[in-house]
TIVO-769787 format. One record per residue (C-alpha): x, y, z; residue in one letter; residue number from 1. Coordinates in nm, 4 decimals. Layout:
% TIVO-769787
+----------+----------+----------+-------+------+
:     east :    north :       up : kolba : zami :
+----------+----------+----------+-------+------+
:        X :        Y :        Z :     A :  NUM :
...
+----------+----------+----------+-------+------+
//
This chain:
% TIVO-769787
+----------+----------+----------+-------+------+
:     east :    north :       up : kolba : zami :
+----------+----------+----------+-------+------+
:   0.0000 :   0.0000 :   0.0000 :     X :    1 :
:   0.1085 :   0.3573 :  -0.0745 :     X :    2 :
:  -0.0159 :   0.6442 :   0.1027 :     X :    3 :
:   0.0521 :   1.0402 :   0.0040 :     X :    4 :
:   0.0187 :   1.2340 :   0.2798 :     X :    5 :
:   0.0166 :   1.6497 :   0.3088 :     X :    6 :
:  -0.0007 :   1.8860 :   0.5415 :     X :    7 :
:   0.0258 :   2.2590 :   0.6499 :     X :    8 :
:   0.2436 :   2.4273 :   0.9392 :     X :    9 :
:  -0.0427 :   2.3289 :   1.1733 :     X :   10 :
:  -0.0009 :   1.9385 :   1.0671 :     X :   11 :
:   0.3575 :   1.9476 :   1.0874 :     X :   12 :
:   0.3412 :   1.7084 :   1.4480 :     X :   13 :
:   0.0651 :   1.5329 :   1.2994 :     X :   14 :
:   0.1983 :   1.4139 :   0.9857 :     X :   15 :
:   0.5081 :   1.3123 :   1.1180 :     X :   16 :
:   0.3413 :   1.1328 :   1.3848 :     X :   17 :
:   0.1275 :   0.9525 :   1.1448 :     X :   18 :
:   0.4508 :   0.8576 :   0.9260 :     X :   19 :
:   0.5724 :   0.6839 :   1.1938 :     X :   20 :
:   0.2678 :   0.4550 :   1.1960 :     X :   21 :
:   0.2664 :   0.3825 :   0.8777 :     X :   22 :
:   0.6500 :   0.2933 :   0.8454 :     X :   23 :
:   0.5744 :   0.0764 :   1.1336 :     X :   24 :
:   0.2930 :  -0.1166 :   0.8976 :     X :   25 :
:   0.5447 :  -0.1048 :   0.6233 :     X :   26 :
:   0.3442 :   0.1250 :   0.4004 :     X :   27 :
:   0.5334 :   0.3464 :   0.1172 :     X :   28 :
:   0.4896 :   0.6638 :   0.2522 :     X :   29 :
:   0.4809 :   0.9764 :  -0.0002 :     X :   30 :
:   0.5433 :   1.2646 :   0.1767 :     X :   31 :
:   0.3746 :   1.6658 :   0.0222 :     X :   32 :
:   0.4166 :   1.8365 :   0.3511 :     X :   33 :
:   0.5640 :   2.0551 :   0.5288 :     X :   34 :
:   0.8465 :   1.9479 :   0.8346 :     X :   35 :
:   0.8032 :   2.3375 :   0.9598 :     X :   36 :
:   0.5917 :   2.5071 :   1.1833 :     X :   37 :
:   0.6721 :   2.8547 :   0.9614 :     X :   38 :
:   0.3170 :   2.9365 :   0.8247 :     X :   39 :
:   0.2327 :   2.8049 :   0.4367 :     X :   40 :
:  -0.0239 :   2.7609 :   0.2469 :     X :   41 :
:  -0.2365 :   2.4774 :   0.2204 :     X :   42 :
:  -0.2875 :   2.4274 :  -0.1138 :     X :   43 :
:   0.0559 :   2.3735 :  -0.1974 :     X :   44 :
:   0.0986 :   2.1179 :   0.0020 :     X :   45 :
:  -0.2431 :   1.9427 :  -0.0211 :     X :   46 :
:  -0.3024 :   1.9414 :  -0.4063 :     X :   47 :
:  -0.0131 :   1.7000 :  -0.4893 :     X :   48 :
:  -0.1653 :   1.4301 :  -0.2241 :     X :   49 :
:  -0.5417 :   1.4565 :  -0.4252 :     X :   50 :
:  -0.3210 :   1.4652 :  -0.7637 :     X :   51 :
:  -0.1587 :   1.1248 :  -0.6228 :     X :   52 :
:  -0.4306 :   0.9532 :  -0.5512 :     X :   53 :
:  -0.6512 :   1.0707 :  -0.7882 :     X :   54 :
:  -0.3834 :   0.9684 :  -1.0909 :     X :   55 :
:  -0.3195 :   0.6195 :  -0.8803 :     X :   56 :
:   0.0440 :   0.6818 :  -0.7480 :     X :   57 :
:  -0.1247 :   0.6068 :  -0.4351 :     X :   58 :
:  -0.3779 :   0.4109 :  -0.2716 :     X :   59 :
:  -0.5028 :   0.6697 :  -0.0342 :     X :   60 :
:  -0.4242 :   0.9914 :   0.0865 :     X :   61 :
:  -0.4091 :   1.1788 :   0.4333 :     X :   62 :
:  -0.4117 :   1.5543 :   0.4779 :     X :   63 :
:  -0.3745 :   1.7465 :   0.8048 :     X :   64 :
:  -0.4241 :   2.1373 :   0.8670 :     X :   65 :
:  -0.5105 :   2.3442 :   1.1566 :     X :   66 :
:  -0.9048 :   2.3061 :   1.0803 :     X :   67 :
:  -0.8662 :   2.0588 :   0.8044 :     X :   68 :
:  -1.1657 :   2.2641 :   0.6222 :     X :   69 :
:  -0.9018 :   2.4343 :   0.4011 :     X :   70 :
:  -0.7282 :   2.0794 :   0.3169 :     X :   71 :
:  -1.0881 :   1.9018 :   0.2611 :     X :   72 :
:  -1.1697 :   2.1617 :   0.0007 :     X :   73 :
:  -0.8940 :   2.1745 :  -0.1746 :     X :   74 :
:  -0.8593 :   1.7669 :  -0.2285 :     X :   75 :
:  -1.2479 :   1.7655 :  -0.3316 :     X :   76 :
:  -1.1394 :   1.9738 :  -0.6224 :     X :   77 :
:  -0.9754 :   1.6989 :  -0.8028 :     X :   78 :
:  -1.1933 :   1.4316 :  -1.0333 :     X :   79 :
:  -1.2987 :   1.1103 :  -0.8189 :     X :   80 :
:  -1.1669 :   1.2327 :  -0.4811 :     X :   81 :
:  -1.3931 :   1.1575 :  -0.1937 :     X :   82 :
:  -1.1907 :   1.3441 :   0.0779 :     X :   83 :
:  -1.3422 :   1.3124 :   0.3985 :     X :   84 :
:  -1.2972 :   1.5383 :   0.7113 :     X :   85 :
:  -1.3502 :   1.3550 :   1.0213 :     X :   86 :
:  -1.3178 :   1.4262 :   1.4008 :     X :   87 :
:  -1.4134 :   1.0485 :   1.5937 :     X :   88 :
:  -1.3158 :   0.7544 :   1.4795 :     X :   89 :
:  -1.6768 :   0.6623 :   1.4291 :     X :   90 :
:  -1.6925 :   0.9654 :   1.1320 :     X :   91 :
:  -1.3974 :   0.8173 :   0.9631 :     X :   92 :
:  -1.5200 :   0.4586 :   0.9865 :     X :   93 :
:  -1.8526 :   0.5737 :   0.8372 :     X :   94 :
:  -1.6543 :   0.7717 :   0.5463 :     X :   95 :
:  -1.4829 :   0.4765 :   0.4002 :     X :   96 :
:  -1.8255 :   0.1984 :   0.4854 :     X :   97 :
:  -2.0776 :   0.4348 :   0.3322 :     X :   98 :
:  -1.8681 :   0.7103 :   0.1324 :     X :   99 :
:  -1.5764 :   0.5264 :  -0.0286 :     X :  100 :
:  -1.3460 :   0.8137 :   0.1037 :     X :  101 :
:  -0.9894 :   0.7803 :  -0.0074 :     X :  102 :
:  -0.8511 :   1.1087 :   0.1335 :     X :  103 :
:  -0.8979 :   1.1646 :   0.5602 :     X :  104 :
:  -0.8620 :   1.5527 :   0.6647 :     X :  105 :
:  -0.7579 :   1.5896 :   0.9479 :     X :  106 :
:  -0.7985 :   1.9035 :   1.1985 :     X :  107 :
:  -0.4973 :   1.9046 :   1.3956 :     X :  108 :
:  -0.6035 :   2.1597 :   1.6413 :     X :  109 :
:  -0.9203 :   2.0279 :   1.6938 :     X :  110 :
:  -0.8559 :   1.6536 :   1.7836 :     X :  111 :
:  -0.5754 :   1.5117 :   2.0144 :     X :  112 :
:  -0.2844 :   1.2860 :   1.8392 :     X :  113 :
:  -0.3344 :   0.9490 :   1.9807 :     X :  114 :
:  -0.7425 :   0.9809 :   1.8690 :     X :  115 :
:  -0.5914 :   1.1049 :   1.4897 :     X :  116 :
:  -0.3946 :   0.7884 :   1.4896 :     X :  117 :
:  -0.6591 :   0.5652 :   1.5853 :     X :  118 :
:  -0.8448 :   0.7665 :   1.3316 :     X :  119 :
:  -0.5693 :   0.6790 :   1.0689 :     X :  120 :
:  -0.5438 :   0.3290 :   1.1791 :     X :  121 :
:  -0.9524 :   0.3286 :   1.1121 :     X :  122 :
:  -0.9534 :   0.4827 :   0.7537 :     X :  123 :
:  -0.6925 :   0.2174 :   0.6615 :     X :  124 :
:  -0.8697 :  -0.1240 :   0.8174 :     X :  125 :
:  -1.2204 :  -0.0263 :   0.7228 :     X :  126 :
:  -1.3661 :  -0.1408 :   0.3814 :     X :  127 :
:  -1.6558 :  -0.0006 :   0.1663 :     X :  128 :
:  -1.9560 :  -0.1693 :   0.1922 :     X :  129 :
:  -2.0935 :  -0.1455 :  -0.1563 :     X :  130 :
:  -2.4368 :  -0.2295 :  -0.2188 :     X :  131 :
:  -2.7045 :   0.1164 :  -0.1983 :     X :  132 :
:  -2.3863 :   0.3241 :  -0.1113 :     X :  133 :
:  -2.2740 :   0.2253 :  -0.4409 :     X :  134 :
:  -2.5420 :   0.3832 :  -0.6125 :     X :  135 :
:  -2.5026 :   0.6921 :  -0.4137 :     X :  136 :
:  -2.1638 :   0.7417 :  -0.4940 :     X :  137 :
:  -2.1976 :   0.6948 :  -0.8762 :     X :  138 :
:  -2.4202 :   1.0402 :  -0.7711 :     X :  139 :
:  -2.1146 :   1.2566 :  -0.7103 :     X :  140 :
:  -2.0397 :   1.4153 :  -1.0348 :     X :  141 :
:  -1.6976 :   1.4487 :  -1.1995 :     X :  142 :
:  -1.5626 :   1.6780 :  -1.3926 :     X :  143 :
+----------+----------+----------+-------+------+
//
């Protein structure tokens, strides 16, 4: 599995936090973001992750700002993203099982590290169910 991951000066703790769980799971780890806390923007940082995934150079994708508003727009820009900001572990769960999500957005100043790497660990072990949510995402139009 390859994951790209991004992230802003508010991520910075986050992200590298997170790459250190997924090295442990031996996953190939693309890295977009920032290792600063100097402020940056977003989008530059972000867009490269949803470009990733989006083109299949990766599996999945994980972004991490302050709010993670600004990084969950920005990835739902691209063509067949389903980026997916979630604060419980029961959100993120629900965004792969009923929305297919392949991008998690994570708000790094709104949720404590050990609960975003549960979250993580949840977007990565939980499957899409299929069936009606199937139908629902072929709904989502693409550009």
């Amino acid at each position: 599995m390859k994951i790209a991951i991004g992230n802003d000066h508010a991520g910075t703790e986050y992200k590298l936090a997170i790459i250190g769980l997924l090295k442990s799971k031996g996953i190939e780890i693309i890295n977009y973001g920032t290792d600063g806390t100097e402020s940056v923007d977003y989008p530059d940082f972000v867009h490269p992750v949803a470009t990733d995934v989006e083109e299949g150079n990766a599996d999945m994708g994980i972004v991490v700002c302050g709010s993670g508003n600004g990084a969950s727009m920005t990835i739902n820009k691209h063509q067949n993203i389903r980026g997916a900001l979630c604060w419980t572990k029961e959100i993120t769960a629900l965004a792969r099982e009923h929305n297919d999500a392949n991008i998690l957005s994570l708000p790094a100043r709104f949720i404590a590290l050990p609960q975003a790497l549960d979250m993580v660990e949840t977007f990565l072990n939980t499957k899409f169910e299929g069936g009606r949510h199937e139908r629902r995402i072929e709904k989502i139009p693409c550009r």
